[in-house]
Legacy VTK file of the C-alpha trace (Angstrom):
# vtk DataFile Version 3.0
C-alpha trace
ASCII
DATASET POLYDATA
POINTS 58 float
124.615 18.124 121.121
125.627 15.378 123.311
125.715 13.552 126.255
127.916 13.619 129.838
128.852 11.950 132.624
129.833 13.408 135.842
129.390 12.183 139.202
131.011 15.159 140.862
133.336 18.329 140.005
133.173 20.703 137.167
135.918 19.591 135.083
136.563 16.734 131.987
137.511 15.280 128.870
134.979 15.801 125.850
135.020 13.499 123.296
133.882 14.426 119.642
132.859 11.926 117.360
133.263 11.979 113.656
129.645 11.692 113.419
129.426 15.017 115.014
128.154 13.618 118.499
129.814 14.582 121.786
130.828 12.609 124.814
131.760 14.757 128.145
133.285 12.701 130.633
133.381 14.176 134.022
136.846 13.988 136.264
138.169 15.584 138.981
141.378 14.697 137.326
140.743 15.416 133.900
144.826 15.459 132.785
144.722 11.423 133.997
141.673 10.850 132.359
143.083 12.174 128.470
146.290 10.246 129.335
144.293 6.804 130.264
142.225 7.621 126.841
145.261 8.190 124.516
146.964 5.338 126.031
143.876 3.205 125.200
143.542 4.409 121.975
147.641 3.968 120.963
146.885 0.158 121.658
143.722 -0.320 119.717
142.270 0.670 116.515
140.966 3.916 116.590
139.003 4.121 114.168
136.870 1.598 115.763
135.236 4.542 118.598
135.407 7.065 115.234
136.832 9.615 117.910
137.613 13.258 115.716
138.877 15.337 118.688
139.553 15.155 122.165
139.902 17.964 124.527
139.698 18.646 128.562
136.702 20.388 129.131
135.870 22.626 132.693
LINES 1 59
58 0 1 2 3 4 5 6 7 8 9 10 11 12 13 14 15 16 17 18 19 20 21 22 23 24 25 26 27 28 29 30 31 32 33 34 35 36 37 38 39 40 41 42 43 44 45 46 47 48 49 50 51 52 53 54 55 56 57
């Protein structure tokens, strides 16, 4: 169980947590999205958002 965020479109990135929560972020440009995220995360300490798995979702 989780939570999303979409404003428009049926596509995404989901985010799973290590805690077993999910994030689903809605994007019409979901392959954008992942790359902004993993570029985010190569520059800060990831195991600060505790981020298992990350995944494009439609």
């Amino acid at each position: 169980m989780g939570k999303a965020y979409n404003v428009s479109g049926n596509r995404g990135v989901q985010l799973e947590f290590t805690d077993g929560k999910c994030l689903l972020i809605g994007s019409q440009k979901p392959e954008q999205l992942d790359s902004a995220i993993t570029q985010y995360l190569k520059n800060h300490d990831k195991n600060e958002f505790n981020i298992k798995e990350r995944r494009e979702a439609i």
